[in-house]
C-alpha positions in Angstrom: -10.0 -19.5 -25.2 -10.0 -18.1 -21.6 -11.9 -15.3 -20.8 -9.5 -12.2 -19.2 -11.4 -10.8 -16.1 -11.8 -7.2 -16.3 -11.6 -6.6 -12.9 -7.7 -6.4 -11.5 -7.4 -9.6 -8.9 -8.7 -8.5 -5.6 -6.3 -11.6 -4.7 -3.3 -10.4 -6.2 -4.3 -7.0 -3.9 -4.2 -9.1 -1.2 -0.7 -10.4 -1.8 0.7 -7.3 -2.0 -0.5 -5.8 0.6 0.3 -9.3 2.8 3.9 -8.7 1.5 4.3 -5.1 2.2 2.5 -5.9 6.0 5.1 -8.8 6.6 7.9 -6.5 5.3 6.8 -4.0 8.1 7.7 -6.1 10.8 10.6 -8.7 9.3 12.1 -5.2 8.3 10.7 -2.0 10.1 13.5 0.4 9.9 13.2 1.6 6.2 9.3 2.3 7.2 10.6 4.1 10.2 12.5 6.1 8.4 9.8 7.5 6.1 7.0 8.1 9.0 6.2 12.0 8.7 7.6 13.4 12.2 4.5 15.5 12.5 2.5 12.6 13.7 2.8 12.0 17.2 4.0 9.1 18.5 7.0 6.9 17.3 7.5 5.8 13.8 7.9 2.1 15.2 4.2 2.6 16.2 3.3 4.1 12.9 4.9 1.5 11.1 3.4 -1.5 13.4 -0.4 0.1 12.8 0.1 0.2 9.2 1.9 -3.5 8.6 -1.3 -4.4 11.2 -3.6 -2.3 8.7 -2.1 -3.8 5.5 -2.4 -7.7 6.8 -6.0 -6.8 7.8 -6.8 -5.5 4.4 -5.4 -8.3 3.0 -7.3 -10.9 5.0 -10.6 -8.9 3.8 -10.1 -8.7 0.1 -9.4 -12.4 0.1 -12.6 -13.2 1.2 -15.6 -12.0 -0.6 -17.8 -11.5 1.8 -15.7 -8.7 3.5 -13.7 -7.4 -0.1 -15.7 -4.5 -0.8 -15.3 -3.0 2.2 -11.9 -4.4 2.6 -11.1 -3.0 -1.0 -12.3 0.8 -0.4 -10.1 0.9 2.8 -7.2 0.0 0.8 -8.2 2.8 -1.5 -7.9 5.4 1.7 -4.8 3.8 2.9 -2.6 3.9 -0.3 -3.9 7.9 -0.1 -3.1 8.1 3.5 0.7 6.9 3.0 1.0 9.3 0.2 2.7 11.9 2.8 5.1 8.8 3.6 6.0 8.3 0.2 6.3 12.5 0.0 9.1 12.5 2.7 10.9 9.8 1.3 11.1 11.9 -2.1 12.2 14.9 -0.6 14.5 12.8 2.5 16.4 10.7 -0.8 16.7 13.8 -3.0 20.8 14.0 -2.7 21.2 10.3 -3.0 22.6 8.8 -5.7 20.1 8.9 -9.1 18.6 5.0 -8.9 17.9 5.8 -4.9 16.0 8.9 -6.2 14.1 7.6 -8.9 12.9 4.9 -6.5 12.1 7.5 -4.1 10.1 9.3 -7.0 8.7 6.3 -8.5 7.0 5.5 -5.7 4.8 8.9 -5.9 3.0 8.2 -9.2 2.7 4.2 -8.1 0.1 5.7 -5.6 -2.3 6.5 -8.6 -2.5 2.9 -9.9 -2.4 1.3 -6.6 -5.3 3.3 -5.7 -7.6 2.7 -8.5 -6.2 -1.1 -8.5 -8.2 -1.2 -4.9 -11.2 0.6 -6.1 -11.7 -1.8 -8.5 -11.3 -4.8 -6.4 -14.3 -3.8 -4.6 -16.3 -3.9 -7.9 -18.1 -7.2 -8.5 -16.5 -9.5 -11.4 -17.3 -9.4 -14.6 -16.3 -11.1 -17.5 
């Protein structure tokens, strides 16, 4: 019988953050839209950096020399899009209820995302 790694795929990380970077650009306007407009700047900008950030991340769990480090940055960045995910809440919250609960869904997402990338970074065991 096959052993189950305890540690979550650091590769499986990767594809979804590869994913959500290519989405950025093929499809930029629904991550314009949630860009908090206190940051300065353009929320094309905002949303280039991050798809930039989120293909970079990627590239850096998938190879294990670079995956701890690349696995603690994705920790900060699924905290530092948490405002993002804030303003689509509150920008979504008179559409109709399966537009909202995505909008809310997203918020407690955050929490497993996060500690998904934390423990990327951890060595495998198991």
């Amino acid at each position: 019988m096959a052993r189950v790694p305890r540690t979550p795929s650091p590769l499986l990380l990767a594809g979804l953050l590869a994913a959500a970077g290519v989405a950025h650009f093929a499809v930029p306007e629904p991550f314009d839209a949630i860009v908090p407009r206190a940051l300065p700047g353009s929320p094309r900008s905002w949303t280039r950096a991050s798809g930039a950030v989120e293909l970079m991340l990627a590239a850096g769990l998938a190879v294990p020399r670079t995956r701890r480090l690349s696995a603690r940055a994705s920790a900060l960045l699924f905290v530092g899009v948490f405002p993002a995910n804030v303003k689509m809440a509150y920008d979504w919250r008179d559409r109709p209820a399966p537009a909202r609960a995505l909008a809310y869904g997203r918020l407690p997402l955050q929490i497993p995302l996060y500690l998904w990338a934390r423990a990327a970074g951890r060595p495998a065991t198991g």
